[in-house]
Backbone as numpy.savetxt, mean C-alpha at the origin, in Angstrom:
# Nx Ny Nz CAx CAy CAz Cx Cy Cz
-26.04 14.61 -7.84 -25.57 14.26 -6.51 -24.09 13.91 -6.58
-23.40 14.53 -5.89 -21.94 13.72 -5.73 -21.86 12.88 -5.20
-20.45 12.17 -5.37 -19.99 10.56 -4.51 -20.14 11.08 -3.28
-19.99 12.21 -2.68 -19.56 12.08 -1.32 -20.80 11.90 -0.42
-21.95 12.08 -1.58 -23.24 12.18 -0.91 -24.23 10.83 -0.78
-22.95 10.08 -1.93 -23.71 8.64 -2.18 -22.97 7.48 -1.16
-21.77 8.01 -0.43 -21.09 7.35 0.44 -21.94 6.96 1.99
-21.71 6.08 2.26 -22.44 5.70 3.81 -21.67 6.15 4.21
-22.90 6.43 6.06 -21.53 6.70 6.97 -20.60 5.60 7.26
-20.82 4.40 7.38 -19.76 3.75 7.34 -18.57 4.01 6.42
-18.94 4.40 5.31 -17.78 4.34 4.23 -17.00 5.37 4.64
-17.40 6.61 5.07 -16.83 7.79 5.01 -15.92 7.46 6.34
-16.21 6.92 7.26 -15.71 6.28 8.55 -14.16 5.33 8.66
-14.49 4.93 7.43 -13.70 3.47 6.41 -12.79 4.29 6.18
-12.85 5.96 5.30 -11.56 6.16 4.86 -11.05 6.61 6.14
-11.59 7.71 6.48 -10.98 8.01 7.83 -9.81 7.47 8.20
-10.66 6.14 8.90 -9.73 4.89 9.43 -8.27 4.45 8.69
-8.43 4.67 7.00 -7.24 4.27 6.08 -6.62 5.70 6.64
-6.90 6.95 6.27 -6.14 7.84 6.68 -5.39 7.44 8.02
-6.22 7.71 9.49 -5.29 7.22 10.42 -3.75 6.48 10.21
-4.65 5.08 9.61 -3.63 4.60 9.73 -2.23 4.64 8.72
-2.42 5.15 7.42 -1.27 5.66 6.75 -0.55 6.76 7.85
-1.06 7.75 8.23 -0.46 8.35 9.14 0.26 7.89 10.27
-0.41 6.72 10.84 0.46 6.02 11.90 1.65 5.11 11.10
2.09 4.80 9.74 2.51 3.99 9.04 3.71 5.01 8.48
3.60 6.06 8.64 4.68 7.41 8.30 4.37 7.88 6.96
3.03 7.48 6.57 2.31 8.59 5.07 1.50 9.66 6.01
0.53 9.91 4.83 0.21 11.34 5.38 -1.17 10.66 5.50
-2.40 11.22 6.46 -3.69 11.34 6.44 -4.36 10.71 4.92
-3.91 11.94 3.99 -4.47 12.11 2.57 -4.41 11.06 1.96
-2.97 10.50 2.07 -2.75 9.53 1.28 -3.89 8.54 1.32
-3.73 8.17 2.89 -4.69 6.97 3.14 -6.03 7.42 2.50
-6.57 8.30 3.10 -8.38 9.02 2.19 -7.78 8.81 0.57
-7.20 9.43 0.21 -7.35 9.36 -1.05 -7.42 7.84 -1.55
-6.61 6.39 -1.14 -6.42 5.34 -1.61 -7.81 4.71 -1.25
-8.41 5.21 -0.01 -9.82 4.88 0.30 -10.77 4.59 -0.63
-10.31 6.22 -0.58 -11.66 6.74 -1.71 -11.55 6.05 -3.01
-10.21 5.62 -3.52 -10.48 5.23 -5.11 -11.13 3.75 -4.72
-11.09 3.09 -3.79 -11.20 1.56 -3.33 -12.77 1.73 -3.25
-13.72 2.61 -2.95 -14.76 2.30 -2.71 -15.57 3.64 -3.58
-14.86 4.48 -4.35 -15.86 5.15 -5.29 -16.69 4.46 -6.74
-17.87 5.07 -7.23 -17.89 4.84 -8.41 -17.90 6.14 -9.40
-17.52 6.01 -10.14 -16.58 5.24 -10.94 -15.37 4.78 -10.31
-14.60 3.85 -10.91 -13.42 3.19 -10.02 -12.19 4.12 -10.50
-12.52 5.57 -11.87 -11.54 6.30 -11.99 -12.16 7.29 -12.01
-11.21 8.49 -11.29 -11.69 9.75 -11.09 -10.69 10.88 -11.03
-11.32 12.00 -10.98 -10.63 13.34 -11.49 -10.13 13.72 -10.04
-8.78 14.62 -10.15 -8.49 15.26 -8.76 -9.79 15.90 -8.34
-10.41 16.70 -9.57 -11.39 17.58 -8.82 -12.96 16.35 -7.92
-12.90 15.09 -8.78 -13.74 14.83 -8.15 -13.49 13.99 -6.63
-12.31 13.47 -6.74 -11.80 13.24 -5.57 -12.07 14.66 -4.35
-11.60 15.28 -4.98 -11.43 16.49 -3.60 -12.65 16.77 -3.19
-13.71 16.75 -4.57 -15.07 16.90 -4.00 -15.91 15.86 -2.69
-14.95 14.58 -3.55 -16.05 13.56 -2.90 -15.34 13.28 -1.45
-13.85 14.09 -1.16 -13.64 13.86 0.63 -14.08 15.40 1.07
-14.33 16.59 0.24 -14.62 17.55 1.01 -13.21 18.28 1.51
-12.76 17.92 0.84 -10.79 18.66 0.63 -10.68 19.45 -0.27
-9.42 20.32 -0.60 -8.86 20.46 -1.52 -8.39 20.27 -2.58
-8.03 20.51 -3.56 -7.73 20.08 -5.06 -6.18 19.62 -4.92
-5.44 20.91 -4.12 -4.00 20.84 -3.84 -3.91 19.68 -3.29
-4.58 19.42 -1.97 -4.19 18.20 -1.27 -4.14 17.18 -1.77
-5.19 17.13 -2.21 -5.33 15.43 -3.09 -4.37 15.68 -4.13
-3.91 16.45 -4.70 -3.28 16.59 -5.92 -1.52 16.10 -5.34
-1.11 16.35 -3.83 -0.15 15.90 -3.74 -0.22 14.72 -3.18
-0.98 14.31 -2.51 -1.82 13.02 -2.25 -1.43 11.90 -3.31
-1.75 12.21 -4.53 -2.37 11.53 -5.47 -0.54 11.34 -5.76
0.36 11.96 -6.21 1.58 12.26 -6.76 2.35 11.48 -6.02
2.29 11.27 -4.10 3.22 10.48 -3.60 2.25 8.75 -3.61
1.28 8.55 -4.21 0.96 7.49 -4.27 1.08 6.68 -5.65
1.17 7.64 -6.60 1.34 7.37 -7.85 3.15 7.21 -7.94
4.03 7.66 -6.90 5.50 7.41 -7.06 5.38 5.92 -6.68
4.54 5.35 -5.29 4.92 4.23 -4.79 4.17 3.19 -5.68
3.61 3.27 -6.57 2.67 2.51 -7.05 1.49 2.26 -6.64
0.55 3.01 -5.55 -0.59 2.02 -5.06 -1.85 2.72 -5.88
-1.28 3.92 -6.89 -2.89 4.35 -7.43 -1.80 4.46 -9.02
-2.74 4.67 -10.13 -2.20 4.60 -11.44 -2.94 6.44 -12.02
-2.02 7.31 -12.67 -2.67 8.34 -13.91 -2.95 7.88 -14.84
-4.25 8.11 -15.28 -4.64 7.83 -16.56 -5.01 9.18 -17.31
-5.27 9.16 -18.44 -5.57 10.08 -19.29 -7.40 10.07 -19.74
-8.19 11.04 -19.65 -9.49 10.38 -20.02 -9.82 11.03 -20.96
-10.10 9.99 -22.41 -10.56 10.67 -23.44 -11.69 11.78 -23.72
-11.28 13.03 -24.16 -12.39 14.09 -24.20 -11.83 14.89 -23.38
-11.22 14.70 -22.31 -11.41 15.55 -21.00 -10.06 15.78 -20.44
-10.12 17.40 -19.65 -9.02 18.16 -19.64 -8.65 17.21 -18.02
-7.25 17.35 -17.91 -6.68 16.47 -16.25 -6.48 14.98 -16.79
-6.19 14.50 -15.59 -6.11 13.54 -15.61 -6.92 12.48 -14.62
-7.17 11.22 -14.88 -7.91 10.74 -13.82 -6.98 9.60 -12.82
-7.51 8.96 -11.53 -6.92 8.30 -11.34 -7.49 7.47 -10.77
-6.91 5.74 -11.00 -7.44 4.91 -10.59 -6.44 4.10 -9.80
-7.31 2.97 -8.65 -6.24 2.17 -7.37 -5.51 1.22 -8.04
-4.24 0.57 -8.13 -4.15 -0.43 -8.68 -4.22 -2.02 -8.63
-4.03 -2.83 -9.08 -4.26 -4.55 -8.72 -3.58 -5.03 -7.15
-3.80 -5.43 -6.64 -2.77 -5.85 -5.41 -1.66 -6.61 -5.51
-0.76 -5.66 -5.97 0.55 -6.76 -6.27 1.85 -6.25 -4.90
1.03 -7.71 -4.30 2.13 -7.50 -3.32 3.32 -7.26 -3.28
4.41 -7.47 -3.95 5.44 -6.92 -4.62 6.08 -6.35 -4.74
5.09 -5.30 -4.75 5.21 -3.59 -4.68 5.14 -2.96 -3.62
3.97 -3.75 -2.71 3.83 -3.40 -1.69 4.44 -3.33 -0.78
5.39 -4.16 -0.45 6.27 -5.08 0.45 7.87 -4.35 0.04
8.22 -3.86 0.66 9.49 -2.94 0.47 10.55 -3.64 0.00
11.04 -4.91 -0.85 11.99 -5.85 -0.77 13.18 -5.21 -0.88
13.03 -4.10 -2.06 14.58 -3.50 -2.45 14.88 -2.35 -1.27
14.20 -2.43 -0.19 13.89 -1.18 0.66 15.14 -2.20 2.02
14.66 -3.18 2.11 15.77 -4.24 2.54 16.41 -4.83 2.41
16.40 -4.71 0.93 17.98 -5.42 0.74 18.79 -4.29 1.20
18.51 -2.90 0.50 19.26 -1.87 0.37 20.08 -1.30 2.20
18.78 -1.80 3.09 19.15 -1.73 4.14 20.46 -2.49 4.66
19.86 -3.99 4.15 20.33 -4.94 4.87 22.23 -4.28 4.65
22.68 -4.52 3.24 23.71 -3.82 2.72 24.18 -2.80 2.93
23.55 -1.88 3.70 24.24 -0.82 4.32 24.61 -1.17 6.21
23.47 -1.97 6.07 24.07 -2.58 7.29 25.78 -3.58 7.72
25.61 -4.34 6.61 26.24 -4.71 6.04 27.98 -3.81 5.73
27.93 -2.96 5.51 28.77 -2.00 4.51 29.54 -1.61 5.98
28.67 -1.38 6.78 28.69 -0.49 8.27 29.44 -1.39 8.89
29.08 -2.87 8.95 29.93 -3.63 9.68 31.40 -3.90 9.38
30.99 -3.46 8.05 32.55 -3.83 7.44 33.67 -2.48 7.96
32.75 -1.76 8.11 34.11 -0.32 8.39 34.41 -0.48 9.78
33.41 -1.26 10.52 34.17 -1.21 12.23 34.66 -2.53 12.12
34.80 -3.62 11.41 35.69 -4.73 11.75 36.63 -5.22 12.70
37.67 -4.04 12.07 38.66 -3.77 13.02 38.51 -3.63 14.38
37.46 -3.52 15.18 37.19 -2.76 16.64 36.08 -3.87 17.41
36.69 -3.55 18.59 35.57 -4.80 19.13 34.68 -4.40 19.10
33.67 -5.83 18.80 32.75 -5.76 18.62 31.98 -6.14 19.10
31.66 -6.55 20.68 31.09 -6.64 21.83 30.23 -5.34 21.91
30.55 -4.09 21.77 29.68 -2.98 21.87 28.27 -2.79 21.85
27.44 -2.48 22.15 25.81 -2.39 21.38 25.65 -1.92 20.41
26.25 -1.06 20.16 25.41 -0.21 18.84 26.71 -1.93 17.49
27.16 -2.09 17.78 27.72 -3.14 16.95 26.89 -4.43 17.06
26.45 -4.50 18.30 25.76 -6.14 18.46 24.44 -5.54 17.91
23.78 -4.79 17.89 22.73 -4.16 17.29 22.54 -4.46 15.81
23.98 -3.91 15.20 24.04 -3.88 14.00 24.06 -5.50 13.31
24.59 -6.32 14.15 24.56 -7.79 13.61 23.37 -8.73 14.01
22.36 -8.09 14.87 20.93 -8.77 14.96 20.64 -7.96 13.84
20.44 -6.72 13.54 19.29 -6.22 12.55 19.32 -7.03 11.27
21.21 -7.36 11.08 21.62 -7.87 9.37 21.01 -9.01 9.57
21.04 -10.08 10.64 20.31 -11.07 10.97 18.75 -11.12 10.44
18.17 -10.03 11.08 16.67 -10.09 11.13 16.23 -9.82 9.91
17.20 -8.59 9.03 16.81 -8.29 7.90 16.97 -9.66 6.58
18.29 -10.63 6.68 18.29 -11.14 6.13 16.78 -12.64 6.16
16.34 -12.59 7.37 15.63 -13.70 7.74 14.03 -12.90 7.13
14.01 -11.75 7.19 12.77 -11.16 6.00 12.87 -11.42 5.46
13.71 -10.76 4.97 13.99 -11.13 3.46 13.73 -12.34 2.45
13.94 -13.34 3.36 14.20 -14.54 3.04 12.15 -15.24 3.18
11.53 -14.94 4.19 10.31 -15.23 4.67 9.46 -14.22 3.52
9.86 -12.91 3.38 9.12 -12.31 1.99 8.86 -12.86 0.94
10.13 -13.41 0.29 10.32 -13.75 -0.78 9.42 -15.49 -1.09
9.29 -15.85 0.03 8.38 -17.62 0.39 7.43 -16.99 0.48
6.65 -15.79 1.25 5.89 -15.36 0.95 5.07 -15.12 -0.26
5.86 -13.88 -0.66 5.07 -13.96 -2.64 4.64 -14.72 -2.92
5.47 -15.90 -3.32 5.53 -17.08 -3.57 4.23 -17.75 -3.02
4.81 -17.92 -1.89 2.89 -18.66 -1.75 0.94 -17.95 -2.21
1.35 -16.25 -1.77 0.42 -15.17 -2.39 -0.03 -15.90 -3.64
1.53 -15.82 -4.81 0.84 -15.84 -6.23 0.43 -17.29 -6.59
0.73 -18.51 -5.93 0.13 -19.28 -6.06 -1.59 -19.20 -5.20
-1.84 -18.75 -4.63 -2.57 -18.68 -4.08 -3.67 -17.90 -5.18
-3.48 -16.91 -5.39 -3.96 -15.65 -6.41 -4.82 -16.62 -7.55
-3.63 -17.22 -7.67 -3.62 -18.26 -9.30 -5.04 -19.48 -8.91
-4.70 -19.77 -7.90 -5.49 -20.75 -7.17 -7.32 -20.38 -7.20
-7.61 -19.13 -6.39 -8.80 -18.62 -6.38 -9.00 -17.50 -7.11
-8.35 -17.71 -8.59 -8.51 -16.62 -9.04 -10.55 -16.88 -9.84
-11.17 -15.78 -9.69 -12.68 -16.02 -9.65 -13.06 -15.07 -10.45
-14.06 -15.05 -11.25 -15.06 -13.64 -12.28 -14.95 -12.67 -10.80
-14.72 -11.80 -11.22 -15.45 -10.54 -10.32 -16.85 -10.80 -10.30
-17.75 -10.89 -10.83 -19.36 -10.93 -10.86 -19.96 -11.82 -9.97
-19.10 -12.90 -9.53 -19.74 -13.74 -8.58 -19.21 -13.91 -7.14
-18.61 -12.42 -6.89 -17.83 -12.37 -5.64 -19.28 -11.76 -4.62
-19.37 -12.22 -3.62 -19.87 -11.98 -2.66 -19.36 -11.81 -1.31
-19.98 -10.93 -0.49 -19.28 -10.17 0.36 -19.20 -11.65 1.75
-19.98 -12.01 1.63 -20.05 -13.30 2.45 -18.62 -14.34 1.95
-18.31 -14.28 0.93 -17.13 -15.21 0.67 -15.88 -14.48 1.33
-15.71 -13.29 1.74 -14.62 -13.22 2.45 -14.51 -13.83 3.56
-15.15 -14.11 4.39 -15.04 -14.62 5.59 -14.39 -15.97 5.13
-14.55 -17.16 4.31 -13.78 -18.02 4.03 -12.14 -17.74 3.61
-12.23 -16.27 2.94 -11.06 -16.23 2.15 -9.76 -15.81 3.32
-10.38 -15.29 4.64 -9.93 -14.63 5.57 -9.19 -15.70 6.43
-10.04 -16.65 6.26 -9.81 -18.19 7.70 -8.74 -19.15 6.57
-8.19 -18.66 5.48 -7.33 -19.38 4.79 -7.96 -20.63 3.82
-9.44 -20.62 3.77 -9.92 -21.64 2.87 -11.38 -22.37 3.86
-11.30 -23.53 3.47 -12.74 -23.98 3.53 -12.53 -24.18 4.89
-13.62 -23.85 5.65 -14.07 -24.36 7.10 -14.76 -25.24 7.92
């Protein structure tokens, strides 16, 4: 039997839904199915071919699928002993990675860079007053990201728990920020 046959309809529904929304997020469909699929298959590592099997896709697709997710970090290549390809598995949630930081600094600094070349010129304009809320807003992320993490990995550290005694009922506490 394949995974795709051992999947509920809910599950299959589940990736869907990740697809959508990578797509509404400016990835592709695939991406999202594919990150789905490694989040709720078993084994927790798998072959392009069995991926493609288990959404009922292509080999190609997932195969480029797999390549722009493996650039951003959210799935890992592994190598599997014995066996020809490669496999792939989702990785840990390190927010970190997730969270674009050098994606805004880099902004913020070109924003930045931009203001510096119109100096000279008033700067009452919009596309100028524009430019000095965004450096604003970007710097005030920036700044709320970084307190962020910060609280995440204490947090992480805090409830960090065996996998074996996680129950699906304990999210609902983990969701409302702690005990209720």
């Amino acid at each position: 039997m394949h995974e795709r046959e051992k999947m509920t309809p809910e599950q299959r529904e589940l990736i869907e839904e990740f697809g959508l929304l990578h797509e509404q997020m400016g990835g592709t469909r695939m991406t999202g199915r594919v990150s789905a699929w490694l989040l709720l298959c078993e084994p927790p590592e798998q072959s392009l071919t069995e991926i493609a099997e288990g959404l009922g896709v292509s080999k190609a697709a997932v195969s480029v699928a797999a390549r722009m997710l493996v650039q951003v970090r959210f799935i890992k290549r592994v190598g599997a002993p014995g066996e020809r390809g490669d496999h792939y598995h989702i990785l840990s949630a390190d927010l970190a990675s997730l969270l674009p930081l050098d994606h805004i600094r880099t902004l913020h600094d070109l924003i930045e860079h931009g203001l510096a070349t119109v100096a000279d010129r008033e700067q009452t304009q919009s596309n100028y007053a524009i430019m000095h809320e965004r450096l604003v807003f970007l710097a005030f992320i920036e700044t709320e990201l970084r307190e962020l993490l910060a609280r995440w990995e204490q947090r992480r550290a805090e409830s960090a728990a065996p996998l074996a005694t996680h129950h699906p009922d304990d999210d609902n506490t983990l969701r409302s920020g702690g005990d209720s």
